[in-house]
C-alpha positions as CSV (number, residue, x, y, z in Angstrom):
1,X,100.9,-5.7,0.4
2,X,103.9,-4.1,1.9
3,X,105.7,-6.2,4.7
4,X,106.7,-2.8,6.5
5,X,104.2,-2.4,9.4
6,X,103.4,1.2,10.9
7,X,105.4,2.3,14.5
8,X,102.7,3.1,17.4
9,X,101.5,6.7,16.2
10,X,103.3,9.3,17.6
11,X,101.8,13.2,18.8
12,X,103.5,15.3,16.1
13,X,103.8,18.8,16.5
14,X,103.7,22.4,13.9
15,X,103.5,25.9,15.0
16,X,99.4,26.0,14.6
17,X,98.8,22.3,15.0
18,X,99.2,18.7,17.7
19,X,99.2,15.8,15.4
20,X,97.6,12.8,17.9
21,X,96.1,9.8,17.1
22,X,92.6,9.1,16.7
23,X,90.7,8.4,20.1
24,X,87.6,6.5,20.8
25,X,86.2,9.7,22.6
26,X,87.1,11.5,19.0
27,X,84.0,9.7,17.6
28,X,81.4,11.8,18.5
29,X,83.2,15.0,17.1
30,X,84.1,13.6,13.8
31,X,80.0,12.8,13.4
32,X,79.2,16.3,13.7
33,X,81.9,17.6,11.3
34,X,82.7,14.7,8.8
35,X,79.4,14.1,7.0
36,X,79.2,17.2,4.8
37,X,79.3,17.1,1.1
38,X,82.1,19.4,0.4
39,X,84.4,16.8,2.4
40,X,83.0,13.5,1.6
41,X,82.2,14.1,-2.3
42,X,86.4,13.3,-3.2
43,X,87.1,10.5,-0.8
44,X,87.2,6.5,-1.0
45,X,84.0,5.2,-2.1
46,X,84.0,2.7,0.6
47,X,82.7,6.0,3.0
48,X,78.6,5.3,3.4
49,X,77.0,7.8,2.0
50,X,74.0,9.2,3.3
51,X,76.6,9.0,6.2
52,X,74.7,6.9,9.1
53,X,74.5,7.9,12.1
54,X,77.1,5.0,13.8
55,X,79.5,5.7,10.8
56,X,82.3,7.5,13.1
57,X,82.1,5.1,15.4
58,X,82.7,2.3,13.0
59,X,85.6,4.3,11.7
60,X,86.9,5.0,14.6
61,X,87.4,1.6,15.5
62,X,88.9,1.0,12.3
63,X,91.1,3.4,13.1
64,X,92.1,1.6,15.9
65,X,92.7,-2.1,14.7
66,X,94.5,-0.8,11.7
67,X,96.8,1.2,14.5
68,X,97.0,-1.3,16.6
69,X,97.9,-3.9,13.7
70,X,100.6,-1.5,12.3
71,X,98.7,-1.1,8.9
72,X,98.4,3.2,9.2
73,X,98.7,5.9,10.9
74,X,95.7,8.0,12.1
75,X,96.3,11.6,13.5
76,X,93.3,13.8,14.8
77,X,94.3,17.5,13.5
78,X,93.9,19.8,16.7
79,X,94.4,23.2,16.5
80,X,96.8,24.3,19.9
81,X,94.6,27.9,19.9
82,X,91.4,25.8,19.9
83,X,88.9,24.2,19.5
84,X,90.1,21.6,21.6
85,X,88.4,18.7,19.8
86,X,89.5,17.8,16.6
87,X,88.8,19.6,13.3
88,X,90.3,17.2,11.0
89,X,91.6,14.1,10.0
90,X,95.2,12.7,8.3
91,X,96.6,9.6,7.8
92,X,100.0,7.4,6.5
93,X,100.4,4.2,5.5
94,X,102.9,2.4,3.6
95,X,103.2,1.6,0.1
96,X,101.3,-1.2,-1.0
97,X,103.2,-1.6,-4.4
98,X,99.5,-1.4,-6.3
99,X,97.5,1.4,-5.3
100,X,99.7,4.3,-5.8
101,X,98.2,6.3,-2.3
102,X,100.0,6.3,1.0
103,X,98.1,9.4,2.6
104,X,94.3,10.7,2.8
105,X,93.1,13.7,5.1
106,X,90.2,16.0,5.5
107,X,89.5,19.3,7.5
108,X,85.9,20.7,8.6
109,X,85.2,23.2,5.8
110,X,85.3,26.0,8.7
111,X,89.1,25.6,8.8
112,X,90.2,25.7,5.5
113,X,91.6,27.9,3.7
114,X,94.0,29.2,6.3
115,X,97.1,26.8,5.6
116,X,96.2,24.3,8.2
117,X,96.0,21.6,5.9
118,X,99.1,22.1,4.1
119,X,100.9,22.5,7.9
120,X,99.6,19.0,8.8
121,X,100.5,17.6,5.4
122,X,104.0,19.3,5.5
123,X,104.3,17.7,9.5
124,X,103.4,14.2,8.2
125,X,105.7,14.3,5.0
126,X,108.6,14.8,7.1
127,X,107.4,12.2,9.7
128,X,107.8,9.7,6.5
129,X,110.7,11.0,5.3
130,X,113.0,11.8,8.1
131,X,112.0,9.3,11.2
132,X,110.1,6.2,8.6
133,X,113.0,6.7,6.5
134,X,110.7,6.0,3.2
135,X,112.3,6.9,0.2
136,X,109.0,8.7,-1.3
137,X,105.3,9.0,-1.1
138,X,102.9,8.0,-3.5
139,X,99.6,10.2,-3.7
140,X,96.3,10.8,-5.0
141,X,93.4,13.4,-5.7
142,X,90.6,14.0,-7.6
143,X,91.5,16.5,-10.5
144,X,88.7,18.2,-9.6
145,X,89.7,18.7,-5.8
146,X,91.7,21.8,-6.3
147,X,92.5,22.4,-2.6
148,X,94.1,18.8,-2.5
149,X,95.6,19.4,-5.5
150,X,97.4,22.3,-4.6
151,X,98.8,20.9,-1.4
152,X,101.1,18.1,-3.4
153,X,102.5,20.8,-5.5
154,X,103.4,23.3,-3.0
155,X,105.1,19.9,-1.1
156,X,106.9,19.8,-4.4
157,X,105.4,16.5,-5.8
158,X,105.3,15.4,-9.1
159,X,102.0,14.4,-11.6
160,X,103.0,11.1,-12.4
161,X,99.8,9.8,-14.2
162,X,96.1,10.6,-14.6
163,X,93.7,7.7,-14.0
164,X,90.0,7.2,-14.0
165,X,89.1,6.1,-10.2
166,X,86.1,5.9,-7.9
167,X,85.0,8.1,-5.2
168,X,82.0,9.0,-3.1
169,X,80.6,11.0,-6.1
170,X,80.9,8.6,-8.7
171,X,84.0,8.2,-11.8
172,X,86.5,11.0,-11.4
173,X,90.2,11.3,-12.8
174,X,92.2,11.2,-10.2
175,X,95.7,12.8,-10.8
176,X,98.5,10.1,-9.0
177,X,101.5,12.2,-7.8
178,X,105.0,11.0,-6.2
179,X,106.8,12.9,-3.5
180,X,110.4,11.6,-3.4
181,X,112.4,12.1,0.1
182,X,115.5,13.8,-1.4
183,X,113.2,16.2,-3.2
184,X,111.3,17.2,0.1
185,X,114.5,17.7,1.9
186,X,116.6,19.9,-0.6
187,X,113.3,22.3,-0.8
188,X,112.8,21.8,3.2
189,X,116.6,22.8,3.3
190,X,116.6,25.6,1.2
């Protein structure tokens, strides 16, 4: 495990998007908009699922102690034009040296499709590049999760290997990307 231990979590900002960290009140909203198939089927299989109903209030205070211990960053994805609750998740953490994946998010199918996920992604990325000072970012998807998939390359990542993993849904192939810091900033500078 990585000696380097996460600052507080700060609010983070795009032109569409505040960036804060997960709340305790937040629990409540990500039980009505987390448990649905289409987000839950590509993530860690360590998620319950059926999803029960104390499951975001369990996260959420995982969120919390792992915050509060420095191990990741957890940002609730609020939209500035509303709703004003939450509508998604993302978070950071460092490199471990084994597991290849340094960030995970997920947005209420209602909101996709419209960039917002890419803006967060984009807001985060420069949060570890620019104020963490890491030197890249190691990521992961399922192959089949095309919408994940085609975040890291608009970010400019690379496919860096193709590995059989699990996930809610069972064995997948998970493509393992890497993001390197002076890559992001030549493309964020051009």
């Amino acid at each position: 495990m990585s000696s380097r231990l996460m600052p507080p979590t700060p609010v983070l900002h795009t032109p569409r998007l505040v960036l804060r960290p997960v709340r305790s009140k937040d629990a409540p909203v990500i039980q009505r908009r987390f448990p649905r198939w289409d987000v839950v089927k590509w993530l860690n299989p360590n998620i319950p699922w059926p999803y029960p109903a104390d499951g975001a209030t369990t996260f959420v205070a995982n969120c919390l102690a792992e915050m509060a211990r420095g191990e990741k960053s957890h940002w609730a994805i609020v939209p500035r034009k509303g709703p004003a609750d939450l509508i998604g998740l993302i978070d950071l953490w460092p490199d471990d040296g084994s597991s290849r994946d340094q960030r995970g998010f997920w947005l209420d199918p209602e909101y996709q499709g419209q960039g917002l996920m890419t803006e967060a992604a984009n807001r985060v990325t420069d949060y570890a590049f620019r104020e963490l000072k890491w030197p890249c970012l190691w990521l992961r998807n399922a192959q089949e999760n095309h919408a994940s998939r085609r975040i890291k390359e608009k970010q400019g990542a690379r496919l860096v290997d193709l590995m059989i993993s699990e996930c809610v849904s069972g064995k997948v192939e998970q493509m393992v990307w890497q993001l390197n810091a002076r890559d992001w900033m030549a493309r964020q500078s051009a």
